[in-house]
C-alpha positions in Angstrom: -23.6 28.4 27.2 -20.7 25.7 28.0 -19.0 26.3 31.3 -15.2 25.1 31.5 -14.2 21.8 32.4 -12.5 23.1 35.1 -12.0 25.8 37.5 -8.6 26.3 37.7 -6.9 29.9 36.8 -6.5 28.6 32.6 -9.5 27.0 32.2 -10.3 24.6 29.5 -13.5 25.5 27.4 -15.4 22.3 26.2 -16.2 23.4 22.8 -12.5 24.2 21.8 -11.5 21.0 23.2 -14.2 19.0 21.3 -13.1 20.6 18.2 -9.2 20.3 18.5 -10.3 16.2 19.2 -12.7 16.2 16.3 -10.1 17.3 14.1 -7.4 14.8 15.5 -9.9 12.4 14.7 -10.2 13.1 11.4 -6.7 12.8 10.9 -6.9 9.7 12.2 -9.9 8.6 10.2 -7.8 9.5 7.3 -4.6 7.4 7.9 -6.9 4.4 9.0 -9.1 4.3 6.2 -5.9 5.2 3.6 -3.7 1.7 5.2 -5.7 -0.6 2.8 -4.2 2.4 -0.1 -0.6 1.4 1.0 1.0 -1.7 0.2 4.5 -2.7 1.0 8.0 -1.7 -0.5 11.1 -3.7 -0.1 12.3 -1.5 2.9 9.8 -1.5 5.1 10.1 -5.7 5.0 13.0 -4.7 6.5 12.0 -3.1 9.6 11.1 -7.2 10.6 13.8 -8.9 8.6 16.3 -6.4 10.9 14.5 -6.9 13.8 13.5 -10.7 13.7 16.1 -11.5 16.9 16.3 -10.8 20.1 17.1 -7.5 21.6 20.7 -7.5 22.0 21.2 -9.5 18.7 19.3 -7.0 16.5 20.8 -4.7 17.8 23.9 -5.6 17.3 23.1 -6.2 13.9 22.1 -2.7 13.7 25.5 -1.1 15.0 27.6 -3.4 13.5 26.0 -4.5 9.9 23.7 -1.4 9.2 23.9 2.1 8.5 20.8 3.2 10.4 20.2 5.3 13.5 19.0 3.3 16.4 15.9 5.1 18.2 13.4 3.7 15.3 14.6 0.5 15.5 14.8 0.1 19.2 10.7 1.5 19.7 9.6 -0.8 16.8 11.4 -4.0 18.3 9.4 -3.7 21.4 6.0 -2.4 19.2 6.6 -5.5 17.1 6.9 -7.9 20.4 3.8 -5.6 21.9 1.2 -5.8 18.6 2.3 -8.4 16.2 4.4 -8.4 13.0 1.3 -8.0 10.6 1.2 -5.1 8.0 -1.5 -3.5 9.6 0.2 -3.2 13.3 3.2 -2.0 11.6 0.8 1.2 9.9 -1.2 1.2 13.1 2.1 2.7 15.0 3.1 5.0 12.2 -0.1 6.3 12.5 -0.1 6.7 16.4 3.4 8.7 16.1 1.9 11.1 13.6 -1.1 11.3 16.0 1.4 13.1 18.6 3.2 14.6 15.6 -0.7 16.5 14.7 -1.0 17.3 18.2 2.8 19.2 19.1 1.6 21.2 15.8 -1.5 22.3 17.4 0.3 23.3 20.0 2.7 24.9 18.1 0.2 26.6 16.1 -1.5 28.2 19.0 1.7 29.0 21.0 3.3 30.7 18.6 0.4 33.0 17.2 -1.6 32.9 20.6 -4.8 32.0 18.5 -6.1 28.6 18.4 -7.5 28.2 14.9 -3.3 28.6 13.8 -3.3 25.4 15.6 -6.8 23.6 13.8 -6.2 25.0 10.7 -2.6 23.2 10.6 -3.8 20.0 11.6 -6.9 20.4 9.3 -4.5 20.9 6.1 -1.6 18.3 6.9 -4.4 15.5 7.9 -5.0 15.4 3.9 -1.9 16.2 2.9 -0.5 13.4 0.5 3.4 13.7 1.3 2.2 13.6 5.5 -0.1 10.4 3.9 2.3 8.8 3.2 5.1 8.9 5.2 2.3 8.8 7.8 1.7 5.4 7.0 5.1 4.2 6.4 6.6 1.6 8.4 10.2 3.0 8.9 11.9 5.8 10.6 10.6 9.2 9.3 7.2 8.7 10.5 9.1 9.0 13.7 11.7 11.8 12.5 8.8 13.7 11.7 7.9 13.7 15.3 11.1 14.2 17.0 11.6 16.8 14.1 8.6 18.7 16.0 9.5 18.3 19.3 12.3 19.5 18.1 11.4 22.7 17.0 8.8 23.3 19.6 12.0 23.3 22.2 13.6 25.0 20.1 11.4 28.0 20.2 10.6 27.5 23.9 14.0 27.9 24.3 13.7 31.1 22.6 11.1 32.4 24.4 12.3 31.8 27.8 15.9 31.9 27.6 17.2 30.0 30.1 19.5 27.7 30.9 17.3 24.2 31.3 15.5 25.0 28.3 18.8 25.5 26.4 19.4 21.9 27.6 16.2 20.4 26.7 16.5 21.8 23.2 20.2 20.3 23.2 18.9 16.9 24.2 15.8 17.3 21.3 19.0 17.5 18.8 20.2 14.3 20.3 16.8 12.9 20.2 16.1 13.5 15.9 20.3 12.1 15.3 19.1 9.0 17.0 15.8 8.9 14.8 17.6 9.7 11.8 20.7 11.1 10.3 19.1 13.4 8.2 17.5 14.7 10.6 21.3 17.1 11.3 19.7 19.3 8.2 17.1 20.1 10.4 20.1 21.4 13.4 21.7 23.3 11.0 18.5 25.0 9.4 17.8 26.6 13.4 21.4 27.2 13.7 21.2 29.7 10.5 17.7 30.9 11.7 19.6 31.4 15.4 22.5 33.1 13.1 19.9 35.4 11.2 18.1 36.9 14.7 20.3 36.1 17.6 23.7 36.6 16.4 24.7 39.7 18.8 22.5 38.3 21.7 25.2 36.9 24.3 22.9 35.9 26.2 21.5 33.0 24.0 25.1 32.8 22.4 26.2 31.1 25.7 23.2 29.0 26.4 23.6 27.6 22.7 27.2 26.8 23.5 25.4 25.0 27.0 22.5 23.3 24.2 25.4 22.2 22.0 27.0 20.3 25.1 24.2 19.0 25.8 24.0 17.7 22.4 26.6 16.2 22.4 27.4 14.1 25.8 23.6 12.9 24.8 24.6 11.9 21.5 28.2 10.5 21.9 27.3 7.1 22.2 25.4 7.9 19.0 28.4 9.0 17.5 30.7 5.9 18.5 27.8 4.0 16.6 28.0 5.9 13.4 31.5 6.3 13.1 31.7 2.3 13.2 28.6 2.3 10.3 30.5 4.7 8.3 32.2 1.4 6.6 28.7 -0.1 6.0 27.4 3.5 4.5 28.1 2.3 0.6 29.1 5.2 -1.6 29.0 5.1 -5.1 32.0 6.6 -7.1 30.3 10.1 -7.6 30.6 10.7 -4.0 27.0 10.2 -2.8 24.4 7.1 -1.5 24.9 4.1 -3.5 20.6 3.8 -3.0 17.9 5.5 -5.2 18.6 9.3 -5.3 17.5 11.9 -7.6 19.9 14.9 -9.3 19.2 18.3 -8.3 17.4 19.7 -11.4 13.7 21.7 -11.9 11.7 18.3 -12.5 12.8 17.0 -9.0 12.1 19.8 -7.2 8.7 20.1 -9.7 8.4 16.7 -8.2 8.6 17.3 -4.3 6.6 20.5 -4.6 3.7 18.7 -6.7 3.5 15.9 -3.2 3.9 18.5 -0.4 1.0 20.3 -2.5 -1.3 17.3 -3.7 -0.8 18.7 -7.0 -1.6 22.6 -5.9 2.0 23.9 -6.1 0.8 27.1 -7.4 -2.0 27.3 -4.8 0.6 26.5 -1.9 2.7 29.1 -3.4 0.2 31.9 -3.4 -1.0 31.0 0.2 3.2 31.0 1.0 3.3 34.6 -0.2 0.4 35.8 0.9 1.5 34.2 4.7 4.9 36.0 3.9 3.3 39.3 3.2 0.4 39.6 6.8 3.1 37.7 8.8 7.0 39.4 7.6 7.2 40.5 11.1 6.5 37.4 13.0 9.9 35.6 13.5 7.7 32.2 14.4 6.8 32.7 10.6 10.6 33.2 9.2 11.4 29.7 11.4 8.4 28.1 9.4 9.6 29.2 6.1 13.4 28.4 6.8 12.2 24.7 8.0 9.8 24.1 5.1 12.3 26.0 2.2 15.5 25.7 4.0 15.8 22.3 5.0 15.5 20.5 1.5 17.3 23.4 0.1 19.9 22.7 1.7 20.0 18.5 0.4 19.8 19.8 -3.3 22.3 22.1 -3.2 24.6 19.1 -1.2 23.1 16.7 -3.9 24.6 18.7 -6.5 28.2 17.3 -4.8 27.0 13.9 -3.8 24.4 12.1 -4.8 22.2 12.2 -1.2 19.0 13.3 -2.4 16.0 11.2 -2.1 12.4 12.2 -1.7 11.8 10.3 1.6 15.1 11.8 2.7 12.8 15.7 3.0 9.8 13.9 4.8 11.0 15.1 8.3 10.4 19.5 6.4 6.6 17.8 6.7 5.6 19.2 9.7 6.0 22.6 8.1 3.8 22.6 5.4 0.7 22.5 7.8 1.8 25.5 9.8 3.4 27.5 7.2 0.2 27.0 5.3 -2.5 26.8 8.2 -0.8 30.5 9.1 -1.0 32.2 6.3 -4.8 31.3 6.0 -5.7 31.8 9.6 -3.8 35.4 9.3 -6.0 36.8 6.3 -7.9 39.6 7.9 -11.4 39.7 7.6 -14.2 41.1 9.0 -15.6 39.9 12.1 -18.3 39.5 10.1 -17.0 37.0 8.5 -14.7 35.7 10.4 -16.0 32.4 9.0 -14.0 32.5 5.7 -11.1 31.7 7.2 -12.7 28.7 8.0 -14.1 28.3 4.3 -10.7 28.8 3.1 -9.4 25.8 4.7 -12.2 23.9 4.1 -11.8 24.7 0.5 -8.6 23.8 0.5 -8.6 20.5 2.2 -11.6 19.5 0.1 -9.5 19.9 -3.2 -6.5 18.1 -1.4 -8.6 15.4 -0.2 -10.2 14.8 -4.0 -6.3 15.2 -5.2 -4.5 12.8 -2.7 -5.7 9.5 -4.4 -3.3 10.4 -7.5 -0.4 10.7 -4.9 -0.8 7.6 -3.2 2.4 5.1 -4.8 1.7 2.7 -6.8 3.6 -1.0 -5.7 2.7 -4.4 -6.3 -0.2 -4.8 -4.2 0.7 -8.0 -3.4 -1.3 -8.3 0.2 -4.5 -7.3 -2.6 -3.2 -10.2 -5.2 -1.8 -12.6 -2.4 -4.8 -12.4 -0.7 -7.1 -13.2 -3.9 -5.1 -16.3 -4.5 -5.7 -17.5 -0.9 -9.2 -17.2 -0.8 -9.3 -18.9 -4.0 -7.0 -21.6 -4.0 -7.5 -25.5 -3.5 -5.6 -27.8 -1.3 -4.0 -29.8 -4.6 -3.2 -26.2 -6.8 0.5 -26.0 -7.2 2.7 -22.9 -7.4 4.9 -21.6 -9.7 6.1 -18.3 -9.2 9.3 -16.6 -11.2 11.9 -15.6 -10.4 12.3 -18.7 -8.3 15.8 -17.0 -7.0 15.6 -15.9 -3.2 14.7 -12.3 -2.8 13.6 -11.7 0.7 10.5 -9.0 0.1 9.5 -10.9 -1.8 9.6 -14.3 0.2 8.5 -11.9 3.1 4.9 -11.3 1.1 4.3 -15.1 0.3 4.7 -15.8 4.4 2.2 -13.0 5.0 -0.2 -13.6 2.8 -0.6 -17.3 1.0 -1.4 -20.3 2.9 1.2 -22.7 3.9 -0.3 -25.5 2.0 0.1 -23.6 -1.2 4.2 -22.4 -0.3 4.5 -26.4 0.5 3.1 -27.0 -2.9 5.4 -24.3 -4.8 7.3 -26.1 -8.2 10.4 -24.7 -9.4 10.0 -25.8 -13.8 7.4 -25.7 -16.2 7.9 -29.5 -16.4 6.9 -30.4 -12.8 4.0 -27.9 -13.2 2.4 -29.1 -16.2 1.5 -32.8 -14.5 -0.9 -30.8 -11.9 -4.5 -30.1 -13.2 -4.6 -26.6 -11.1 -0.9 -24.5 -11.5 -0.9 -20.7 -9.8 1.3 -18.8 -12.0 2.9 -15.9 -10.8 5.6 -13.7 -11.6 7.0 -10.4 -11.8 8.5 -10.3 -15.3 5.8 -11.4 -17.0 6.5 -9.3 -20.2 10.2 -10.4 -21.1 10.6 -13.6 -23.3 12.1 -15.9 -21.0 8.6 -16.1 -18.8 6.8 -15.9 -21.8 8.1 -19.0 -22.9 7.7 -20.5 -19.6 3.8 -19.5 -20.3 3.1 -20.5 -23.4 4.9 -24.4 -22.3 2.4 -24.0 -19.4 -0.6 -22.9 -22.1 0.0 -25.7 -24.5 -2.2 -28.3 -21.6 -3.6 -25.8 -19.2 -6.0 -22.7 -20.0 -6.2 -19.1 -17.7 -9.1 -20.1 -15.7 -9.2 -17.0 -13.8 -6.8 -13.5 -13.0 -6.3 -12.5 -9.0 -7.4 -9.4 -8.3 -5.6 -6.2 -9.2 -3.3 -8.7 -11.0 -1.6 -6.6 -14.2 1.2 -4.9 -15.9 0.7 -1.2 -15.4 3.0 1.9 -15.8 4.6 1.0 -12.2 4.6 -1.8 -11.4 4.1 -6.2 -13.2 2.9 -9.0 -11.2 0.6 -11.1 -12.9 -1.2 -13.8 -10.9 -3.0 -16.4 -12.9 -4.5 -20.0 -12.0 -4.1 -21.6 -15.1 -6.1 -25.1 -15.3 -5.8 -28.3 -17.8 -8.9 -30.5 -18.3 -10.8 -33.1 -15.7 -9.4 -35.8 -18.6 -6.5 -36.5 -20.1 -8.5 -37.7 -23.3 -11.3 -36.5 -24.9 -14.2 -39.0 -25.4 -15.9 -37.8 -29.0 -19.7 -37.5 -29.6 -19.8 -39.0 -33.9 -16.1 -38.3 -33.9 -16.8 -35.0 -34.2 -17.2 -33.1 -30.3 -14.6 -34.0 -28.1 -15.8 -33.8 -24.8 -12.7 -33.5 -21.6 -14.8 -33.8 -18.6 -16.8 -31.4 -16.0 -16.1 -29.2 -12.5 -19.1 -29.6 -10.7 -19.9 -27.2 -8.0 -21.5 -27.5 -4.9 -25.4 -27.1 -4.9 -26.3 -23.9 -3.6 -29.8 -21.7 -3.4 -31.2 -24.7 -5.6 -28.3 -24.5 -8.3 -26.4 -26.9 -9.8 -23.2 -25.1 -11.6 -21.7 -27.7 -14.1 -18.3 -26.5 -16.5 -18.1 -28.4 -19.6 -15.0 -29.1 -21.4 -14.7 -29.1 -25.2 -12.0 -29.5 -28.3 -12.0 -30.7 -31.6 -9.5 -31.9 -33.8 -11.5 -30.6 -36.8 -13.4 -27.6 -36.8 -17.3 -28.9 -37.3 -19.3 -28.7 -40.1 -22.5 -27.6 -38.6 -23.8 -26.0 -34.9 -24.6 -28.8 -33.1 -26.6 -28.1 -29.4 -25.2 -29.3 -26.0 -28.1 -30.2 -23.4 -26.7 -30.9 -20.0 -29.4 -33.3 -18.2 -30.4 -33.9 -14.7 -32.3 -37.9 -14.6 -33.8 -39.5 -12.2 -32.9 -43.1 -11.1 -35.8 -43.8 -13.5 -34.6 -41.9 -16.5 -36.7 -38.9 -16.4 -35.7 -35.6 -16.7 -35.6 -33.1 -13.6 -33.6 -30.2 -15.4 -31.8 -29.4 -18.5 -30.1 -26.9 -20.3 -29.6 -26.9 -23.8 -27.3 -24.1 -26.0 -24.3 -23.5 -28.1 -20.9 -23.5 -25.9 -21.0 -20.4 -23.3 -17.8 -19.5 -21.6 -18.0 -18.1 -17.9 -17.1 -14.7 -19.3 -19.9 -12.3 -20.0 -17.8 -10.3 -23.0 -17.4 -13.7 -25.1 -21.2 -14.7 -25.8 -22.1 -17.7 -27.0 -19.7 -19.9 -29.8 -20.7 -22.4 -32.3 -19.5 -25.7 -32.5 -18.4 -24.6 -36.4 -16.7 -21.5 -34.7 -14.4 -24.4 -32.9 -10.5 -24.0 -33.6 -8.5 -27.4 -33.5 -5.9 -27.9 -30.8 -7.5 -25.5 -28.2 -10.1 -26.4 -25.3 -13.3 -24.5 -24.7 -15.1 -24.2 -21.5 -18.9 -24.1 -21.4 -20.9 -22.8 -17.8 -23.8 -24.4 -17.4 -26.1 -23.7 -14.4 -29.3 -26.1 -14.3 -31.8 -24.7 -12.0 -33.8 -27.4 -9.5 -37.2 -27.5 -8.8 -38.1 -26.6 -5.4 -39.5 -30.3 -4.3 -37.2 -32.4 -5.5 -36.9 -35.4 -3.5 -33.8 -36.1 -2.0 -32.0 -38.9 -3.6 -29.1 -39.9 -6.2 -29.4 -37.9 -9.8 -27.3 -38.5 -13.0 -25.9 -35.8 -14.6 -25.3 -36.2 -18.3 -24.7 -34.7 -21.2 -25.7 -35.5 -24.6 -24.7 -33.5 -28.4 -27.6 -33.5 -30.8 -28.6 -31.9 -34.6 -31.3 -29.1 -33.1 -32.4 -29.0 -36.6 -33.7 -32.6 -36.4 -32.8 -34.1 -32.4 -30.7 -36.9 -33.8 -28.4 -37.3 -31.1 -24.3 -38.1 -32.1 -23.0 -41.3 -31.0 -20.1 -42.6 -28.4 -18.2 -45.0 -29.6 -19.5 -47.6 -27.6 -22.8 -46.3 -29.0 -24.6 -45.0 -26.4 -25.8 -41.1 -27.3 -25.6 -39.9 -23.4 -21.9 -39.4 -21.2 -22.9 -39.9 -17.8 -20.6 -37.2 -15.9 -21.5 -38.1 -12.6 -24.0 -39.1 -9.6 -25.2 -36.2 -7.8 -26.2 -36.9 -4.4 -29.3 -34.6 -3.2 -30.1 -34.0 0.6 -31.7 -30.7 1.9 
């Protein structure tokens, strides 16, 4: 049998503590694994454009030009200066704030119901829960309002408990901690107000420490309040009395909407569990706060959003927090059996199985542009030009490119169709690839240059366009023609590798040929004999075209034909000749050059293992 860790009067049991780490782990296992599921949006770029200066200067910028709350801003200036400004250091310290988010819950958990599983089960359920996912990950303030949201709460209910003076003060100075995280976060004041209203009213008591808390509040937050009473100008409202950004109406398909991602798709699940949590637990006040935190709180920006427009669904992240409690308690309070005092366990296991299986259909979908970026640069030559539309500034956008294409390429970025089309190799990219204007810039660029190849997770979907596409014109301007009939525009050669020689053959014709002529691409020694061949109808690189017959040829389009000759095992080393020669496989009589010889010699090869 484990004996505690220690011998003081609480001790600390090992297995416990083992499993309340095992399950922090998995939370974190999650969020790791899940950063290469989240790409950027435009306003997490910027959390570095904003803070690209020095300390003072940014945030000055803040005060003065910006209507954000300054707590975020201030930890991820010095995070940025600690860890880097990549992508992934950026999710790495979301992720650690929602570590200590996980762990105030299991606290919380326990506290409140004096049984530790209230504490597991609640980290169990919001580790795979797709709202906490993502907002976990994001690189902006309400990973961090979640947090202070918390801490909030948990003095808030300390304060409760004990009653006394210094905790009233250090649940005043939590206030001043989430309106310095996030202004939003003053929904989440007013919801334990109403909840103080509801079951302290008459107690004097707390009435007068509440009036201490509020002063605390306050002194803590004035210099807060100087700040947002100068952004006020810089908040921009639109005409209807609300935020000029992204927001939502009040009506049943966004609320549908917020309760499908705080549920990974299980509203009506979560809402039994709620009920079931609200019947076992009526008489547990710690339950009520839950409930007016997780219902409360966003109920209170629709019915606001019905007057302004405010209402947006990052804007109810910091309610959260609740959704593993409220949940995890409701579970953990189901009475069974000792017997089976395992299917409390099973229950939450059940349900974070189907949450986990559910959570990929949550995950946003945004131009994965670190996914397509990245493609391009591990694919790209030195010479390739660029050509992305719109060639207007937009600073996400620009933001992206820095991250995650060389700076040759950016150095080698065109601004027309024209200057593109006298490259061999152009990378054309754009987010509009669908409306006619960039379609017309396409088909200029397809009349020399074919799509030789589509970056990865390149497309038009549902939510989102960005088409990435290295679009490549022949090795020759002008085609040399085997009996006036084959025109043939040259070869990329690649490097020899496990005893393979990969050849790409260009074709057109200005007539579409009579008969099916064979191609044999030839390896010769300096003496004219053969080492390798391979002989066949045009085959394009892709595996769904199959082979085409010369007679199949349309004029006034170029064909590519992969050709991969395989070498003998002791070959000497030495100079080869590749060629390639067009014959009648009916007969072997081989079509002429026009300067008669029946072979074009592509190249030397040079040999040397």
């Amino acid at each position: 049998m484990f004996r505690s860790v220690t011998q003081k009067s609480n001790p600390i049991l090992l297995p416990p503590l083992l499993l309340t780490v095992g399950l922090l782990l998995f939370g974190f296992g999650v969020l790791v694994i899940g950063i290469d599921a989240m790409h950027m949006r435009p306003d997490e770029q910027l959390t570095y454009q904003n803070m690209r200066f020095d300390f003072f200067e940014s945030m000055t910028v803040l005060i003065t030009r910006n209507n954000q709350a300054p707590l975020w801003w201030i930890q991820i200036w010095a995070w940025q200066r600690t860890a880097g400004m990549t992508e992934f250091a950026g999710r790495v310290n979301s992720i650690l704030w929602s570590m200590i988010t996980l762990s105030l819950l299991y606290q919380m958990g326990k506290t409140w119901f004096r049984d530790k599983r209230f504490g597991w089960f609640a980290i169990a359920i919001l580790s795979v829960n797709s709202y906490f996912f993502i907002y976990a990950l994001e690189i902006r303030m309400y990973v961090l309002g979640m947090t202070t949201a918390v801490l909030s709460m948990w003095l808030f209910s300390g304060w409760l408990r004990k009653r006394t003076i210094s905790s009233a003060m250090m649940y005043g100075l939590s206030t001043a901690v989430m309106l310095y995280t996030h202004y939003y976060l003053g929904f989440i004041v007013i919801v334990q107000v109403l909840y103080f209203v509801i079951f302290h009213l008459l107690n004097w008591t707390l009435i007068r420490q509440m009036v201490i808390a509020g002063t605390t509040a306050l002194l803590a937050w004035l210099v807060g309040l100087i700040v947002l009473i100068n952004q006020l100008q810089w908040i921009a409202f639109a005409e209807s009395g609300g935020l000029t950004v992204p927001t939502k109406p009040t009506n049943s398909d966004t609320i549908l909407e917020l309760a499908q991602l705080a549920s990974n798709g299980y509203w009506w699940l979560y809402g039994i569990i709620v009920l079931i949590g609200l019947i076992l637990l009526w008489r547990k006040r710690w339950y009520w706060l839950m409930l007016v935190w997780l219902i409360g709180f966003p109920a209170l920006v629709f019915i606001l959003n019905t007057q302004a427009t405010v209402y947006n669904i990052r804007y109810t992240s910091f309610l959260i927090p609740a959704i593993g409690l409220t949940i995890g308690a409701a579970i953990g309070a189901i009475p069974f059996d000792k017997k089976f005092a395992w299917s409390n366990w099973s229950l939450v296991i059940f349900l974070c199985g189907v949450s986990l299986y559910n959570l990929q259909n949550y995950i946003p979908e945004r131009i994965p542009f670190r996914t397509i970026l990245g493609d391009i640069s591990q694919t790209y030559q030195v010479d390739d030009v660029w050509y992305a539309l719109p060639i207007e500034a937009y600073n996400f956008y620009d933001d992206q490119y820095d991250r995650y294409l060389p700076d040759s390429l950016i150095d080698n970025r065109v601004f027309s169709a024209e200057d593109a089309i006298s490259n061999r190799r152009i990378w054309f990219t754009t987010d509009r690839f669908l409306q006619d204007d960039v379609q017309a810039e396409f088909r200029l660029l397809e009349a020399t240059h074919r799509v030789w190849y589509v970056a990865e997770s390149s497309e038009c979907s549902n939510e989102y366009c960005y088409i990435a596409q290295l679009m490549v014109a022949p090795p020759m301007d002008e085609a040399v023609y085997f009996g006036e009939t084959l025109g043939f525009l040259g070869a990329d050669i690649s490097p020899i590798e496990d005893n393979q020689l990969e050849v790409i053959l260009w074709w057109e014709v200005e007539q579409s040929p009579t008969e099916d002529y064979s191609i044999s691409l030839q390896l010769l020694r300096d003496d004219g004999s053969l080492v390798t061949q391979v002989d066949r109808q045009i085959d394009p690189p892709s595996d769904d075209i199959g082979e085409i017959p010369t007679s199949a040829m349309i004029p006034d389009d170029n064909y590519i034909d992969l050709r991969v000759l395989d070498l003998p095992p002791d070959v000497a080393n030495g100079d080869y000749t590749l060629q390639v020669v067009v014959y009648q496989w009916w007969d072997g009589i081989r079509l002429m050059l026009p300067d008669d010889r029946d072979a074009f010699e592509i190249e030397t090869i040079p040999l040397n293992r």
